[in-house]
C-alpha positions in Angstrom: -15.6 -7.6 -1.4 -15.1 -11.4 -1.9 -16.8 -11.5 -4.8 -15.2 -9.0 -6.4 -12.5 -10.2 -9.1 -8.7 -9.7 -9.5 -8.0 -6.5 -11.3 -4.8 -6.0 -14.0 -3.2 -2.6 -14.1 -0.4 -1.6 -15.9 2.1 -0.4 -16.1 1.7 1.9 -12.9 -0.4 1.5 -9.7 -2.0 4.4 -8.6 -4.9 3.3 -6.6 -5.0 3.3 -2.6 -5.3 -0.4 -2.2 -1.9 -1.0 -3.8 -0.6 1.5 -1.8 -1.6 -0.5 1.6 -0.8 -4.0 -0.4 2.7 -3.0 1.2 1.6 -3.0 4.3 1.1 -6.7 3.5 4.6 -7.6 4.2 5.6 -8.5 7.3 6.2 -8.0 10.3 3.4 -5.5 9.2 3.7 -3.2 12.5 6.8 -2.7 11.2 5.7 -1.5 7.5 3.1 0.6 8.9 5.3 2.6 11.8 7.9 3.3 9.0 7.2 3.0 5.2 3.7 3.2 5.4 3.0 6.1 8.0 0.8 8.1 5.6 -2.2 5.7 6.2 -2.3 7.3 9.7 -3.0 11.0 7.8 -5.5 8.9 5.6 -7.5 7.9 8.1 -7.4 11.6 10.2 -8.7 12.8 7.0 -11.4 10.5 6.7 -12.6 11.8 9.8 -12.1 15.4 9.5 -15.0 16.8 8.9 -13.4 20.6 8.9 -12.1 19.8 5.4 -14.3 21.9 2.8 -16.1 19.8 0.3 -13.7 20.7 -2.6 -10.2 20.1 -0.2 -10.5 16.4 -0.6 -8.3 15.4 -3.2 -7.7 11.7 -2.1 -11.2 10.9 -2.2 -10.4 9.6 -5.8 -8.2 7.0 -4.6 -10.9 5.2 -3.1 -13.3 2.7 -5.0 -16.5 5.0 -6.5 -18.8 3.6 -3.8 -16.7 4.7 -1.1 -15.5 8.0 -2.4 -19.3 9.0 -3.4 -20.8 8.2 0.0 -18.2 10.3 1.7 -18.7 13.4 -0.4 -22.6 12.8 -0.2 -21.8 12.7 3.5 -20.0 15.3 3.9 -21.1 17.0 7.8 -20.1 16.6 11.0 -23.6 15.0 11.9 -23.1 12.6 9.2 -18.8 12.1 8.5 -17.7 8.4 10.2 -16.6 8.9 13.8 -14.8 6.0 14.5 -12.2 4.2 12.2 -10.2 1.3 12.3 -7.7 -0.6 9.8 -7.4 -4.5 10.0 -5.0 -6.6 8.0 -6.6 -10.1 6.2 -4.8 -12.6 4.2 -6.4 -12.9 1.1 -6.0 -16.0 -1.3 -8.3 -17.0 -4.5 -11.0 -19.6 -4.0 -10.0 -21.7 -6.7 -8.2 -21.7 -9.3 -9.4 -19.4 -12.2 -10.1 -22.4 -14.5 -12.9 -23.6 -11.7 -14.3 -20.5 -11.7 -14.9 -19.7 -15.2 -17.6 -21.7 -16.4 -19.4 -19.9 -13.2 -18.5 -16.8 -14.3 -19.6 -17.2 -18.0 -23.0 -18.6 -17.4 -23.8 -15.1 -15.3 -23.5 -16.5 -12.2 -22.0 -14.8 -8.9 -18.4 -15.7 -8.3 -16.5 -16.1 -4.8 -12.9 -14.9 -6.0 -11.7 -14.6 -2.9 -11.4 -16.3 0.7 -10.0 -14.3 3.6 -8.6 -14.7 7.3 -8.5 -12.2 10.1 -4.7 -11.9 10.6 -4.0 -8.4 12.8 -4.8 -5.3 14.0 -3.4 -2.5 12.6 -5.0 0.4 13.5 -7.2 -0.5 16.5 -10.8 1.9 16.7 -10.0 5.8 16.4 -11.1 8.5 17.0 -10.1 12.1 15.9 -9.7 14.8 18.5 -11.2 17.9 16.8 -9.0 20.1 18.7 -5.5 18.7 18.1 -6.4 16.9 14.9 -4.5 14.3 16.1 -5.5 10.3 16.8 -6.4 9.1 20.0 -7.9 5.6 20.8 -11.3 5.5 20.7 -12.9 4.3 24.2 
């Protein structure tokens, strides 16, 4: 979400989206093929509908949204087919001092502007048989 605004954890980050922050350094191919892998086994689970309701652990590292639409959507009429991972480059719209007297009167704030930069993961599909990724077609 571009509106959404920078977040401060400390002192550890546990949450899936600072996990694929590394993916952020490039040559990113590079970061996904070795360090990284384990967003490949991410994304098979996210479209394994076999999984029982209760075998889903890593829903919590999602945002709420996400997490509770999947487990709300849990069936293989209903479970996301296709998936795909794209990598943006991300920078702040202004500085935070022109976006604070925005933000105090209530308004919306734009925190963030983005550009397309790669694909990482191009559209998937999971085979139900092998479990295994194969380019969707």
């Amino acid at each position: 979400k571009l509106a959404r605004r920078p977040c401060f954890c400390a002192p550890y980050h546990y949450r899936l989206d600072w996990n694929i922050w590394f993916i952020g350094f490039k040559p990113h191919d590079r970061m996904l093929y070795q360090r990284e892998s384990w967003l490949f086994s991410l994304v098979s689970k996210l479209l394994d509908y076999d999984l029982g309701k209760d075998d889903r652990p890593w829903l919590d590292l999602l945002d709420s949204s996400t997490a509770s639409w999947l487990r709300a959507n849990h069936s293989q009429s209903k479970v996301p087919l296709y998936a795909k991972v794209d990598m943006y480059h991300y920078k702040m719209s202004q500085s935070l001092w022109q976006l604070l007297p925005a933000l105090l009167a209530g308004e919306e704030v734009v925190w963030w502007n983005r550009t397309f930069e790669q694909s990482l993961i191009p559209p998937v599909i999971l085979d139900p048989q092998s479990k295994k990724l194969a380019r969707a077609t």
